[in-house]
MMTF fields as JSON, N, C-alpha, C and O atoms, coordinates in Angstrom:
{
  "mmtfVersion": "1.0.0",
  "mmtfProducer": "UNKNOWN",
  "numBonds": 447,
  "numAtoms": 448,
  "numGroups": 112,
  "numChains": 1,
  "numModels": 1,
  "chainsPerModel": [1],
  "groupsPerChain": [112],
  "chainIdList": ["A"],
  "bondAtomList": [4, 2, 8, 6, 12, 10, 16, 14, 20, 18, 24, 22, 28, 26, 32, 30, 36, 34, 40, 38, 44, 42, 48, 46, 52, 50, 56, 54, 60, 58, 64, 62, 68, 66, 72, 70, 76, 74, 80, 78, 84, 82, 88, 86, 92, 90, 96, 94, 100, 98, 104, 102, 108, 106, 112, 110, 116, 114, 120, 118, 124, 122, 128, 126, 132, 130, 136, 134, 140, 138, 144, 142, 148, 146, 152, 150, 156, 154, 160, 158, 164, 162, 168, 166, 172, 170, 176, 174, 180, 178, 184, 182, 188, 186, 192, 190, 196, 194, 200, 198, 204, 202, 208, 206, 212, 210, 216, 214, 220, 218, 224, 222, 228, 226, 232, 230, 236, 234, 240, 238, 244, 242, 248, 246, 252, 250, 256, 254, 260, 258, 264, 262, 268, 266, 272, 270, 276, 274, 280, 278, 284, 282, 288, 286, 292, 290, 296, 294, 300, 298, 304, 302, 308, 306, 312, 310, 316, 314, 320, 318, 324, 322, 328, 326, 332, 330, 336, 334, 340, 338, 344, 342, 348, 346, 352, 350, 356, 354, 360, 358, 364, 362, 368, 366, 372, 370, 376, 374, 380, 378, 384, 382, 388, 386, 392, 390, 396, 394, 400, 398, 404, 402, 408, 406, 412, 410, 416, 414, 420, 418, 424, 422, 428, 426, 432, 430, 436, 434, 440, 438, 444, 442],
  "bondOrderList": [1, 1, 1, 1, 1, 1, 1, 1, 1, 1, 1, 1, 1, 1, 1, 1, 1, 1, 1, 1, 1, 1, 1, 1, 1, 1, 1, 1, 1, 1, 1, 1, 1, 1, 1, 1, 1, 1, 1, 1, 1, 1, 1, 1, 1, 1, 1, 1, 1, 1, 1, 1, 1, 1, 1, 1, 1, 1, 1, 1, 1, 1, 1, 1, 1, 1, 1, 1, 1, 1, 1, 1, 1, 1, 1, 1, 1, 1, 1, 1, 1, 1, 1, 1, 1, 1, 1, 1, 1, 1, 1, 1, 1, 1, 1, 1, 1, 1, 1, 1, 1, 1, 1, 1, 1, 1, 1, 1, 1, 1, 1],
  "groupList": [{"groupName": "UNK", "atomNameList": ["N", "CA", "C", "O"], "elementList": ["N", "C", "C", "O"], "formalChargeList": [0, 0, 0, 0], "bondAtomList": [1, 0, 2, 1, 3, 2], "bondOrderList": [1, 1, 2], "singleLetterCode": "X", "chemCompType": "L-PEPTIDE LINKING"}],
  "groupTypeList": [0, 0, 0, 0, 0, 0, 0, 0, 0, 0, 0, 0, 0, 0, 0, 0, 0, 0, 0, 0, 0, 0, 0, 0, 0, 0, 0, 0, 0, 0, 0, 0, 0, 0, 0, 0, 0, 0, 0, 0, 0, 0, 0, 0, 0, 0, 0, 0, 0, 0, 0, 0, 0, 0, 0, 0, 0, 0, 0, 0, 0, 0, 0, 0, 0, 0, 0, 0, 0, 0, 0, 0, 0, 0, 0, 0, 0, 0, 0, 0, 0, 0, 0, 0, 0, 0, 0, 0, 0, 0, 0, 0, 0, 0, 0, 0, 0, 0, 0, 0, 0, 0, 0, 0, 0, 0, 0, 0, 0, 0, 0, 0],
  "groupIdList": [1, 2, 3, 4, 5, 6, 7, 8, 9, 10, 11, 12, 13, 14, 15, 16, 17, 18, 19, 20, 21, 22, 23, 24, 25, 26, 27, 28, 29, 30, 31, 32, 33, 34, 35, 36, 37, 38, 39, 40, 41, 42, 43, 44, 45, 46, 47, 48, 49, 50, 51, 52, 53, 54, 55, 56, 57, 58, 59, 60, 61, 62, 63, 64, 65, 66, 67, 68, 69, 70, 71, 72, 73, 74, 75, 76, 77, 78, 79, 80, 81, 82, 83, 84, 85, 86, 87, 88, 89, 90, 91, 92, 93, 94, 95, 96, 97, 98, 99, 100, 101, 102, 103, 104, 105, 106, 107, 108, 109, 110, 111, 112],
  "secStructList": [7, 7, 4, 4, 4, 1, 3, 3, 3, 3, 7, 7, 2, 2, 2, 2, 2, 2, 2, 2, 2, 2, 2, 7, 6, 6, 1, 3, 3, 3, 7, 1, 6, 6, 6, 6, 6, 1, 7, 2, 2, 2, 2, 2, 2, 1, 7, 2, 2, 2, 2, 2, 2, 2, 2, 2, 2, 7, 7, 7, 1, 7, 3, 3, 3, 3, 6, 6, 1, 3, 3, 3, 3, 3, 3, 3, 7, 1, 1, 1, 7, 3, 3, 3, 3, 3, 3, 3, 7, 7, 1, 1, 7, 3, 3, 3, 3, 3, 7, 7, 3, 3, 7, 6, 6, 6, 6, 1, 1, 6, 6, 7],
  "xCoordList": [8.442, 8.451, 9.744, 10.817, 9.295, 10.99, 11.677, 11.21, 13.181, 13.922, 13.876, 14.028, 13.401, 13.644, 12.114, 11.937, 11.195, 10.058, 9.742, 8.552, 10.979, 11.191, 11.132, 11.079, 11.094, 10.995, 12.377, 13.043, 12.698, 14.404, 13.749, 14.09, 12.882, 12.734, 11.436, 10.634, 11.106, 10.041, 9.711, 10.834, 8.915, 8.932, 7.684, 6.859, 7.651, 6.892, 5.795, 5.95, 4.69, 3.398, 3.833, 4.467, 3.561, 3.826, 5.105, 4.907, 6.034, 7.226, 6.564, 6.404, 6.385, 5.236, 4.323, 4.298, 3.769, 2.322, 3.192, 3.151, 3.752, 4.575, 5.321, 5.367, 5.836, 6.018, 5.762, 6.489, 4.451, 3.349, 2.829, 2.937, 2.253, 2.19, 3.014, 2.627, 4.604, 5.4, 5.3, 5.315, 5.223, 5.074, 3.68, 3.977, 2.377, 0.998, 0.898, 1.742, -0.584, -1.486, -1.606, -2.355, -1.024, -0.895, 0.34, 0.294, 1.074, 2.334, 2.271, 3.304, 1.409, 0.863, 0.604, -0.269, 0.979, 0.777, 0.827, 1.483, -0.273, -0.379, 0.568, 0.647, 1.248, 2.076, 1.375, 0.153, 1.97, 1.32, 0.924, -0.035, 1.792, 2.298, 0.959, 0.606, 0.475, -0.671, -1.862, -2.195, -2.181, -3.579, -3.524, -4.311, -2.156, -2.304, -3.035, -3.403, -3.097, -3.845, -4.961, -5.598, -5.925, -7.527, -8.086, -7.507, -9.239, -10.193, -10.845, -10.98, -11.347, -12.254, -13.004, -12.69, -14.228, -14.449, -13.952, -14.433, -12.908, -12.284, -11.774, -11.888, -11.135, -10.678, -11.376, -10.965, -12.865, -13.891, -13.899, -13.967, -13.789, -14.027, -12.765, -12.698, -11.862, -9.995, -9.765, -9.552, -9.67, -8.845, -7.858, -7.795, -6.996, -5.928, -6.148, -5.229, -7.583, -8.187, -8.627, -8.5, -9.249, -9.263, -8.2, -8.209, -7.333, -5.6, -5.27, -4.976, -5.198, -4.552, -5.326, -4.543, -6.316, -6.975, -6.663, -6.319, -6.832, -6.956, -5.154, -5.039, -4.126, -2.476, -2.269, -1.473, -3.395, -3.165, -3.898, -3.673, -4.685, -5.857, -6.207, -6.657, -5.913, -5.543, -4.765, -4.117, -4.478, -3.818, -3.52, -4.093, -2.368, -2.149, -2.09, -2.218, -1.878, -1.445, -0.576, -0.692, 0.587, 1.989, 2.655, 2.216, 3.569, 4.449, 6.043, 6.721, 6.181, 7.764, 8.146, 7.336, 9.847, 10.445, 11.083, 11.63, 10.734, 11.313, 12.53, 12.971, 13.099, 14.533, 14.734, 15.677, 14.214, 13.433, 13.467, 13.481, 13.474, 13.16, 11.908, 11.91, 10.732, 9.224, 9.045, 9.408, 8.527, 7.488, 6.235, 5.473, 5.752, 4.579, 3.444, 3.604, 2.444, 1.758, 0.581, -0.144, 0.22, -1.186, -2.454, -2.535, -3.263, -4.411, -5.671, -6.121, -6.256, -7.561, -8.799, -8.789, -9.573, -10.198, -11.367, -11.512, -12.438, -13.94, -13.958, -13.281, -15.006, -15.589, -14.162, -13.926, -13.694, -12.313, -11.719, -11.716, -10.766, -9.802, -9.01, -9.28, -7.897, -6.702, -6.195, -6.133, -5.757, -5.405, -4.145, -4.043, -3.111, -1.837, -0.95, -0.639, -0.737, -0.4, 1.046, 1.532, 2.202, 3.273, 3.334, 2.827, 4.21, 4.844, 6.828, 7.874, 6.447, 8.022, 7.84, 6.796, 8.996, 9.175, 10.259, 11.204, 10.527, 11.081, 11.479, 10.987, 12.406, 12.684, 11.724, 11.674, 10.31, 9.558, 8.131, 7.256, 7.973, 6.953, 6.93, 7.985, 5.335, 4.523, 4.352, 3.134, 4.92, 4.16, 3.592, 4.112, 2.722, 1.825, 1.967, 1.474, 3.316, 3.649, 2.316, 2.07, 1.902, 0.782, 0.118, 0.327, -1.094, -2.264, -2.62, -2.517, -3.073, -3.53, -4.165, -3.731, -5.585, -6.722, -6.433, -6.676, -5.928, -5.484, -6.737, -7.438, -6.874, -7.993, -7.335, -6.17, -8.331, -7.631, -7.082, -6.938, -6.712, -5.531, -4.082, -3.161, -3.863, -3.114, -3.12, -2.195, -4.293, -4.474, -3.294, -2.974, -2.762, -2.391, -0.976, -0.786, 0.106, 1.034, 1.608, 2.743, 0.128, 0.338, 0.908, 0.423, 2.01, 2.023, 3.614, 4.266, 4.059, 5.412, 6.467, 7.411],
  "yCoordList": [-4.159, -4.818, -5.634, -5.496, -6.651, -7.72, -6.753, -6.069, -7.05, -6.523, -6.388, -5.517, -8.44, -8.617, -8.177, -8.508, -7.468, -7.361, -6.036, -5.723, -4.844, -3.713, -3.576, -4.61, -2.229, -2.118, -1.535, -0.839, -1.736, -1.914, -0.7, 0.482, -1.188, -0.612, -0.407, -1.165, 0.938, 0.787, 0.551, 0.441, 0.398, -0.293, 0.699, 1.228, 0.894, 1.742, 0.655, -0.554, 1.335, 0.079, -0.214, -1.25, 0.618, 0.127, -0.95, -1.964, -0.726, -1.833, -3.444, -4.599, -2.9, -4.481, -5.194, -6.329, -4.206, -4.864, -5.692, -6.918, -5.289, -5.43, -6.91, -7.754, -6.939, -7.873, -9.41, -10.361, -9.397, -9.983, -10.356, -11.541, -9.435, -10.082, -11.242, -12.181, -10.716, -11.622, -12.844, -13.863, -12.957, -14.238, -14.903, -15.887, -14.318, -14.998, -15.75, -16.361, -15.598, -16.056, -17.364, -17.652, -18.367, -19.606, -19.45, -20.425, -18.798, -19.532, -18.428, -17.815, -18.253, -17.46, -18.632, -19.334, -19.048, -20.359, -19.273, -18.267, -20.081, -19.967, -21.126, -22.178, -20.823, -21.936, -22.514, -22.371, -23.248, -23.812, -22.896, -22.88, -22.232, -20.823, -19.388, -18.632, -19.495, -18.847, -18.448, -17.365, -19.467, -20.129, -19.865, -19.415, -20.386, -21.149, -20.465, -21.216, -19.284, -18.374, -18.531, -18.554, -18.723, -18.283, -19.826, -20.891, -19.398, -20.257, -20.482, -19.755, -22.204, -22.87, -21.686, -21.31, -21.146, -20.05, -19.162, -18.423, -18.831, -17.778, -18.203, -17.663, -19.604, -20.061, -20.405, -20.666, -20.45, -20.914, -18.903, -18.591, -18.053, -16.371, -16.143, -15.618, -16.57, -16.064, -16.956, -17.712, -17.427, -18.587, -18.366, -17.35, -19.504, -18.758, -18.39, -18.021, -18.606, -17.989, -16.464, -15.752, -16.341, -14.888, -13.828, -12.769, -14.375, -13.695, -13.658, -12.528, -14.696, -14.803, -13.71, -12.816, -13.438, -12.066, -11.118, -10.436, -10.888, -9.848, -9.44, -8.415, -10.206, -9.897, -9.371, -8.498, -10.272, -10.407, -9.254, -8.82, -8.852, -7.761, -6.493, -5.614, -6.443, -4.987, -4.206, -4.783, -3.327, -2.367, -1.986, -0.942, -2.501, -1.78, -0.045, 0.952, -0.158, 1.52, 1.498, 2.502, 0.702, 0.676, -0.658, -1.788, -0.317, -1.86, -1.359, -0.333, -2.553, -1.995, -3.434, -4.352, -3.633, -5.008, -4.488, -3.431, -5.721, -5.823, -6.562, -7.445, -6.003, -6.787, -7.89, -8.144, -8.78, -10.57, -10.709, -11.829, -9.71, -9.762, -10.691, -11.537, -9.827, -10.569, -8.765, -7.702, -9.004, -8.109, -7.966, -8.933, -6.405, -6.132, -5.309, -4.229, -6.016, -5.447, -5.086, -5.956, -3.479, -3.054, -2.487, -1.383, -3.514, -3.041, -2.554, -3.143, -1.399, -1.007, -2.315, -3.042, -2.345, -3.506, -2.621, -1.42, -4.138, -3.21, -3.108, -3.733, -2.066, -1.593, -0.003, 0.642, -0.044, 1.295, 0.521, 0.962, -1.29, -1.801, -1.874, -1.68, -2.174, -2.265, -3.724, -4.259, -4.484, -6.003, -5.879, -5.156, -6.188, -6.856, -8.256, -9.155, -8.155, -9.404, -9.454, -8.539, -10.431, -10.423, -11.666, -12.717, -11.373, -12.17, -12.563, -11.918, -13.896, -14.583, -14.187, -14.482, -13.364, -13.769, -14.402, -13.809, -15.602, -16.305, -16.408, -15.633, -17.437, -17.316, -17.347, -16.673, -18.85, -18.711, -18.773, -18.86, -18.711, -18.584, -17.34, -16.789, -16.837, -15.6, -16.217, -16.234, -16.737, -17.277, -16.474, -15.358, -16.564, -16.058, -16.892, -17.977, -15.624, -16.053, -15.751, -16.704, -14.922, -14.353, -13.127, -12.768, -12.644, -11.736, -11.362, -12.042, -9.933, -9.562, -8.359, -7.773, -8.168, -7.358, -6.195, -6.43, -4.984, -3.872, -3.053, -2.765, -2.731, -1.588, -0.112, 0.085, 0.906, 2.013, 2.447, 3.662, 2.101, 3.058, 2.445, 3.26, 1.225, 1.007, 1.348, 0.981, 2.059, 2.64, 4.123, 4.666, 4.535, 5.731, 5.508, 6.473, 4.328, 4.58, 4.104, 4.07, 3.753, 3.808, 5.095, 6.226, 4.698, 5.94, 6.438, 7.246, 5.866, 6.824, 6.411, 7.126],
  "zCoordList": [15.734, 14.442, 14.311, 14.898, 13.247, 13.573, 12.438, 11.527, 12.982, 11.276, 10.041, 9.185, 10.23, 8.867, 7.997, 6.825, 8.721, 8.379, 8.15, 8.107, 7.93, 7.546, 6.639, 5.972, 5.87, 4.438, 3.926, 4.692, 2.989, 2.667, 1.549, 1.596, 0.686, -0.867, -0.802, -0.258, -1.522, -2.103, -3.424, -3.917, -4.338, -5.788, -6.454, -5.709, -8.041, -8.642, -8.549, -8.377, -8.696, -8.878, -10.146, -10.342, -11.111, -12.619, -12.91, -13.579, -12.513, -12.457, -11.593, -11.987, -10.588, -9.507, -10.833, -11.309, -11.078, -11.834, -13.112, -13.014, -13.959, -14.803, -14.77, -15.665, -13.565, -13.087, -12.816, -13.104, -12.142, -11.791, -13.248, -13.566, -14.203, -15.685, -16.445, -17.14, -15.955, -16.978, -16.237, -16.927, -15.251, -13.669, -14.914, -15.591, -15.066, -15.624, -14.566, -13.911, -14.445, -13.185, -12.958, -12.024, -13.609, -13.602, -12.406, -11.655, -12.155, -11.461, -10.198, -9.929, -9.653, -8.363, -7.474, -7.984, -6.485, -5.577, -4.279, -4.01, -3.614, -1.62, -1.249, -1.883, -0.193, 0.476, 1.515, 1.495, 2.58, 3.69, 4.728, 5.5, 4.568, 5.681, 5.646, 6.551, 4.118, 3.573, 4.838, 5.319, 5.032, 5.55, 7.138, 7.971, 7.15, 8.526, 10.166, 11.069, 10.226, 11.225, 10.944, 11.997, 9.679, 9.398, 10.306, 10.521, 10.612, 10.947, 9.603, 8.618, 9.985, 8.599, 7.708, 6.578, 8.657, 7.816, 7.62, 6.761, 8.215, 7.33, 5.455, 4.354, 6.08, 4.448, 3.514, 2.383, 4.013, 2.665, 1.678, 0.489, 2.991, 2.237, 1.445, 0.334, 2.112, 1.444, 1.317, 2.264, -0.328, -0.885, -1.933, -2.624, -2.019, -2.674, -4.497, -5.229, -4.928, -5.58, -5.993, -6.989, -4.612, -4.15, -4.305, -4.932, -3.6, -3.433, -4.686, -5.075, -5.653, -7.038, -7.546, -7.867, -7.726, -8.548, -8.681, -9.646, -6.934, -6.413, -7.161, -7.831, -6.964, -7.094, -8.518, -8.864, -9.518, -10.557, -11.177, -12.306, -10.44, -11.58, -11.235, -11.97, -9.774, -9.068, -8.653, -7.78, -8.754, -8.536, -7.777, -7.466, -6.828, -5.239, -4.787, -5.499, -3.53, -3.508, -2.745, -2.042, -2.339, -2.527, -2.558, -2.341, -2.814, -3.229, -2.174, -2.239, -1.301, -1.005, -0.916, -1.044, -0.614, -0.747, 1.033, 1.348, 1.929, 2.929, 3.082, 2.347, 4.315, 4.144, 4.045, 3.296, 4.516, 4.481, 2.659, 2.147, 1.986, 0.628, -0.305, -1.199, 0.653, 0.528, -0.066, 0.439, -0.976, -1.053, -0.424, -0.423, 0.365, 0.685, -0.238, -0.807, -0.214, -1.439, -0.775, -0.293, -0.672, 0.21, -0.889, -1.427, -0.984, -1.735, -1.021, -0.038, -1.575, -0.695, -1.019, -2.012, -0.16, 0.176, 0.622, 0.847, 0.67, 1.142, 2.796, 3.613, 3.003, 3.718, 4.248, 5.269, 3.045, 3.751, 4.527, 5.677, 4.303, 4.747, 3.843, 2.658, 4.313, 3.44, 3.591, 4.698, 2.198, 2.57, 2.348, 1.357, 2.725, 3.037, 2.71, 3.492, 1.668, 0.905, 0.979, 0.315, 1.731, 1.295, 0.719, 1.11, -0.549, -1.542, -1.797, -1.714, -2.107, -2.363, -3.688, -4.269, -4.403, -6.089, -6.151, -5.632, -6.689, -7.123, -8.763, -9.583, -9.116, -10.593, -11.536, -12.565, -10.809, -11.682, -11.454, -12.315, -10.021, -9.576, -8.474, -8.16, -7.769, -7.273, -6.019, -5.842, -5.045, -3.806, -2.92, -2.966, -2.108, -1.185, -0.16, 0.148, 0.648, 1.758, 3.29, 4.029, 3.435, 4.203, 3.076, 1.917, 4.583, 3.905, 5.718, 6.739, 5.444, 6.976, 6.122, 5.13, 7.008, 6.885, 8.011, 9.194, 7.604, 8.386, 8.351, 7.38, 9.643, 10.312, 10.104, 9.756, 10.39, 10.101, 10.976, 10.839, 11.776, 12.566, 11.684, 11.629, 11.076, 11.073, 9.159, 8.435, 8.677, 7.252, 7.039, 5.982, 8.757, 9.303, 8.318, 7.577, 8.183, 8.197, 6.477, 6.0, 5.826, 4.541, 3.826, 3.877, 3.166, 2.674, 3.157, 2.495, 4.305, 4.765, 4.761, 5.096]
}
């Protein structure tokens, strides 16, 4: 794993979510950087529509701040996957730096 892609902090959900409210779903942006791995169809299924909801209206099951100082945000997802959202918070905007769809072996290390 790179360094800067460690987890420094972990964060209460309730404080995250809290958060993310005072931000309002208007100022949640995907960057260029978002996208850039998915194939076409992948980006018609995950758009930064999708992501905005999902950040804005669900409830993760953990929140930590990596040393990079991105937040990682792991929400359960269908079929028993877990999605992987890291986020820039900024002064006044939510960016959506990446997103990765974790299998369960890697469901193993939620949590520690």
């Amino acid at each position: 794993m790179i360094e800067e892609h460690k987890v420094k902090d972990k964060i209460k959900i309730s404080i995250f979510l809290k958060k993310i409210k005072e931000y309002g779903y208007e100022n949640i942006e995907a960057t260029a950087h978002t996208f850039f791995r998915l194939s076409q169809k992948q980006r018609e299924v995950y758009t930064e529509e999708v992501l905005k909801k999902i950040i804005f209206n669900e409830k993760p099951l953990e929140v930590s701040i990596q040393k990079n100082n991105n937040y990682a945000v792991i929400y359960l997802y269908k079929e028993n996957k877990l999605l992987k959202i890291l986020l820039d918070l900024t002064l006044n905007k939510v960016y959506i730096v990446s997103f990765y769809i974790l299998n369960r072996e890697q469901m193993k290390e939620i949590g520690k």
